[in-house]
C-alpha positions in Angstrom: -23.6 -0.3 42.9 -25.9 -1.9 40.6 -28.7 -2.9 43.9 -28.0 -6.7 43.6 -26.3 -8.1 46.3 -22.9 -9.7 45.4 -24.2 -13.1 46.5 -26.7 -13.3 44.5 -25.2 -11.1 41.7 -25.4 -12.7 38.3 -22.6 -10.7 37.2 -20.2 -9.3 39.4 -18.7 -6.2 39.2 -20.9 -4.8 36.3 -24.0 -3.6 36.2 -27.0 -6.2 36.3 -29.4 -3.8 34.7 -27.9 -3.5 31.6 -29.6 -5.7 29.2 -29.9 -5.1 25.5 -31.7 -8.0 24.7 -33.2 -8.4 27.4 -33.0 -12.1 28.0 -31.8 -11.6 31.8 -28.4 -11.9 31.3 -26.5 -8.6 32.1 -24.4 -7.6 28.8 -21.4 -7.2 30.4 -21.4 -11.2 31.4 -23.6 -12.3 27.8 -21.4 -13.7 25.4 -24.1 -12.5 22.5 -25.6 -8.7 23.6 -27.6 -8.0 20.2 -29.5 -11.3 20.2 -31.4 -13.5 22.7 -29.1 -16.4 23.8 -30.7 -17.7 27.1 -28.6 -20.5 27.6 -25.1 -19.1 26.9 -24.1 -21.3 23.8 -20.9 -21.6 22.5 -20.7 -24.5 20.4 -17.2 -23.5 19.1 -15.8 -21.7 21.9 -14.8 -18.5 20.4 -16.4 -16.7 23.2 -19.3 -15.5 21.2 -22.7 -16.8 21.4 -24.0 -19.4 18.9 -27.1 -16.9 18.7 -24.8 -13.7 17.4 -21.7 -16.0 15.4 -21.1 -15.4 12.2 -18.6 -17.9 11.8 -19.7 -21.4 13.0 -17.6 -23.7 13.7 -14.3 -21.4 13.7 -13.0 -18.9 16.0 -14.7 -15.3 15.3 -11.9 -13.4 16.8 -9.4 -14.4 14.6 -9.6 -11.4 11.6 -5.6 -11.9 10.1 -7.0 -8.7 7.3 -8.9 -7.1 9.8 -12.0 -7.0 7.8 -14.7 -7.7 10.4 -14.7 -11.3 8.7 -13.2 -14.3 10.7 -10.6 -16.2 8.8 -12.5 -19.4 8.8 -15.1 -17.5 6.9 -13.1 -15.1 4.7 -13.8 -15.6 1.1 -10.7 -13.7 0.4 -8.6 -14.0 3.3 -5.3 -11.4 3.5 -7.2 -9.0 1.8 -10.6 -6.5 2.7 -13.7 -8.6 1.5 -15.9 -5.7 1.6 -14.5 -4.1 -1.3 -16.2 -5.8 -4.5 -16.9 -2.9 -7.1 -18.9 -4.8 -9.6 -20.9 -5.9 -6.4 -21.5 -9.8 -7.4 -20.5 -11.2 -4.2 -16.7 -11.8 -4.8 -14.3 -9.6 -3.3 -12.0 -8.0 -5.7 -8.6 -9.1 -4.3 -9.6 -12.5 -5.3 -12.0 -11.7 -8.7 -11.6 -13.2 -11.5 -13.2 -10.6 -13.1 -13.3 -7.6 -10.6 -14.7 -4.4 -13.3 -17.9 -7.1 -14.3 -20.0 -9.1 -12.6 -18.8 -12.8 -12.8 -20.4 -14.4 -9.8 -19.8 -17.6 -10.5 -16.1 -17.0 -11.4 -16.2 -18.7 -15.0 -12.9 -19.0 -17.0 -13.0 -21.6 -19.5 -9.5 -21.5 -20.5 -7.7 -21.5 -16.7 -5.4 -18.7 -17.6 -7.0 -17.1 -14.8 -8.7 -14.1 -16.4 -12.8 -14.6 -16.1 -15.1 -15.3 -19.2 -17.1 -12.3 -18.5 -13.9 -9.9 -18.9 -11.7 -12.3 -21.5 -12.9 -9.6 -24.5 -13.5 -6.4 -22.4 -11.7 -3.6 -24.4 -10.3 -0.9 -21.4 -7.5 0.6 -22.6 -4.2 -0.7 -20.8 -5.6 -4.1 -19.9 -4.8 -7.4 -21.5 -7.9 -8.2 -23.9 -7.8 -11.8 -26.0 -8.8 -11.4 -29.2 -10.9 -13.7 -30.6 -9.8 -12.7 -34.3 -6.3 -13.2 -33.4 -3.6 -10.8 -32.6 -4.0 -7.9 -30.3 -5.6 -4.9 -30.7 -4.2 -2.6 -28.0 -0.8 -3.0 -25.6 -2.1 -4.5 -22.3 -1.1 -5.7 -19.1 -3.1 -8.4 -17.1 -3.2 -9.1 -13.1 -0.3 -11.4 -12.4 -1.0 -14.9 -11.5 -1.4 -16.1 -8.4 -1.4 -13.4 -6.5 -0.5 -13.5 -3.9 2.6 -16.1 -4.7 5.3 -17.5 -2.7 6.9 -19.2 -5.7 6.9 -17.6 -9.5 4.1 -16.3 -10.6 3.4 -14.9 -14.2 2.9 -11.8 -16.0 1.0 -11.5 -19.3 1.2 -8.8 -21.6 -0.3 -7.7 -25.1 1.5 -5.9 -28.0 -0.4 -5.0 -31.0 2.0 -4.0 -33.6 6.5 -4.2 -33.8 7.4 -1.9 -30.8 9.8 -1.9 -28.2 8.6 -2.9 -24.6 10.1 -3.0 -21.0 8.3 -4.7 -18.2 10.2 -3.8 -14.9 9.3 -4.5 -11.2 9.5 -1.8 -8.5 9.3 -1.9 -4.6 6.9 0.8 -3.3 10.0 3.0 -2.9 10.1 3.4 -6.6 13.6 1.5 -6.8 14.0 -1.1 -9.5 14.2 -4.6 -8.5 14.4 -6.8 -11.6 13.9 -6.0 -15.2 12.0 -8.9 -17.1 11.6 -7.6 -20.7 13.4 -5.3 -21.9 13.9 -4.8 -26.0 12.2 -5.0 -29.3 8.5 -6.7 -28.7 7.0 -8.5 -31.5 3.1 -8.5 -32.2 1.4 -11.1 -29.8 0.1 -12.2 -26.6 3.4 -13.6 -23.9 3.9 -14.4 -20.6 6.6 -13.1 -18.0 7.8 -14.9 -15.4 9.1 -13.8 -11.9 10.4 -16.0 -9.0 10.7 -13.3 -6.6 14.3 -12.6 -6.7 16.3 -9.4 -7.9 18.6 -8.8 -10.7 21.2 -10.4 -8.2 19.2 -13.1 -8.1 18.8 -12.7 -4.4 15.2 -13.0 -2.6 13.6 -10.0 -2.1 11.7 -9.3 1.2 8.0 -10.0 1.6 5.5 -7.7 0.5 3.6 -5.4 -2.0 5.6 -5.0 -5.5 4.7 -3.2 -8.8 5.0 -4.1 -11.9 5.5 -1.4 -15.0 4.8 -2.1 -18.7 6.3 1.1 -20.7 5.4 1.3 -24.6 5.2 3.7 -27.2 2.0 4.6 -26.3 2.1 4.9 -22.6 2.8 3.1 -19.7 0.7 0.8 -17.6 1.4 -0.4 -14.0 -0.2 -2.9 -11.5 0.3 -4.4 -7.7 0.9 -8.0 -6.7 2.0 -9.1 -3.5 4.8 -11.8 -2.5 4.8 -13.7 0.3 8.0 -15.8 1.3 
């Protein structure tokens, strides 16, 4: 019904008038609708026009995080690279330094924390202090996350206290306690292969992980992946 006659219809059964970009290929048969792609390219065969592809070179309809960013392109694949609150370009799943701008990712001394945050003072997160021992209880962003082997936990305490760092499924059931006693005045590092207190593997998935002191409790997320 679109008035062309089938032999000669460019694009059967759809209309031939429709043409958003007007460069005489019906959208309904133009691999690229919003931009002007006269000869059809498809240099990497994901079906979408070399003129509209935002991903050269890999498939554009591959998503795996579904964040409107193919995988071959994904800065921070697995997780949504839109969201990037101190807006420098770097998605905060995968940020170094996700509460200040640290485009470039810096962190001089690998323990994976960025320069730009390594002294920020927010209470409940794990600050080095360049005069020596702690100034606050903290708890950092494990590392790597997301891990498939043991990844590690660090933690502050400022003064003598007792400490327990647990892990918890999103069900709120405890899966392994890792500290658990008097806590002596320092930085340290906790370690967790992804098993139990059985010592049996737990399923794949979103954990937490709980740091309760004297003065309050501080929790964040990690994900394993077997």
């Amino acid at each position: 019904g679109d008035l062309v006659p089938d032999g000669c219809d460019a694009c059967p059964g759809f209309d031939d008038t429709e043409d958003a970009d007007f460069d005489g290929i019906p959208d309904s048969c133009d691999n690229c609708i919003l931009a002007q792609n006269f000869g059809q390219s498809d240099s990497d065969g994901d079906g979408v026009g070399d003129a509209c592809d935002l991903c050269p070179g890999s498939d554009d309809t591959i998503d795996s995080d579904f964040d409107s960013i193919a995988d071959g392109c994904d800065e921070c694949p697995g997780y949504d690279d839109l969201i990037d609150d101190d807006t420098d370009d770097v998605p905060d799943s995968c940020d170094n330094c996700p509460t200040v701008a640290n485009p470039d990712q810096l962190d001089s001394n690998g323990n994976g924390y960025g320069d730009k945050c390594e002294y920020l003072s927010v209470p409940g997160e794990y600050v080095r202090n360049p005069s020596g021992l702690p100034d606050q209880f903290g708890l950092a962003q494990n590392y790597p996350n997301p891990f498939n082997s043991e990844t590690i936990i660090r933690y502050a305490v400022p003064f003598p206290s007792p400490v327990k760092l647990t892990i918890y499924n999103l069900l709120g059931q405890k899966v392994v306690a890792l500290v658990d006693g008097p806590g002596l005045p320092g930085y340290f590092e906790a370690h967790w292969d992804g098993k139990n207190r059985r010592g049996q593997d737990v399923p794949t998935g979103v954990y937490l992980y709980r740091l309760e002191t004297v003065q309050g409790a501080y929790s964040k997320k990690m994900v394993y992946l077997k």
